[in-house]
N, C-alpha and C positions, 0 to 999 in steps of 0.2 A: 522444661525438662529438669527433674529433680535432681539429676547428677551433673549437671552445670551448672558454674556459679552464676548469678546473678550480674547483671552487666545495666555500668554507671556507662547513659550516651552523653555524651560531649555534642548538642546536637548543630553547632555552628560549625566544628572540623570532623561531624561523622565520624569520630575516635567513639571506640567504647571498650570501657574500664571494666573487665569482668571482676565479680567479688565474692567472695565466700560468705553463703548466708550467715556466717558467723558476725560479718561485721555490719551486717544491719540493723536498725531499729526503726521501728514503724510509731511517727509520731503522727498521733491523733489530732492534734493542730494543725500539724503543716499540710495532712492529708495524703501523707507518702511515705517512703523510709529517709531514713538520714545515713548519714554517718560521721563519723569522731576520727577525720584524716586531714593531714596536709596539703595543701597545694602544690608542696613539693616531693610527699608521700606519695601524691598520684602522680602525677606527675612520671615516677622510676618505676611506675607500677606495670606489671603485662597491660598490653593493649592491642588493638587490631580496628582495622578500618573497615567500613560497612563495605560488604562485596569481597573482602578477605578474610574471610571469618576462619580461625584455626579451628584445626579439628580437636572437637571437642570430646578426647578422650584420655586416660586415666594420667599417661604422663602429665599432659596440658591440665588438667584439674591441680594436680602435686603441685605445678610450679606454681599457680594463683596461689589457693593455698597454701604453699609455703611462703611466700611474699609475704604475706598479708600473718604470716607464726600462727597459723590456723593448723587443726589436724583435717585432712583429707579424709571424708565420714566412710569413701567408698573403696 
């Protein structure tokens, strides 16, 4: 869904870290995207646990987005 950001799973505690396609990069090496955050960065970041998924709409977009000093495209 192009107006939701993109979401880092955490796949041993079912956390996942949604993210603003802003902060992606897709390396051709590793075979997937990266990103350039802290362990402590994500860590304070929005998050939601599989089965509690927030609704993903325009507020919920701002605040990732805003987190993350991204503009909100929509």
């Amino acid at each position: 869904m192009r107006s939701c950001p993109s979401a880092a799973s955490s796949a041993s505690a079912r956390k996942y870290h949604p993210l603003p396609w802003d902060q992606l990069t897709y390396d051709t090496n590793q075979g997937g995207y990266v990103v350039d955050l802290t362990k402590e960065r994500l860590e304070g970041a929005p998050r939601y646990r599989a089965g509690e998924e927030p609704a993903f709409d325009r507020t919920y977009g701002e605040q990732v987005y805003g987190y993350y000093g991204s503009t909100y495209p929509f």
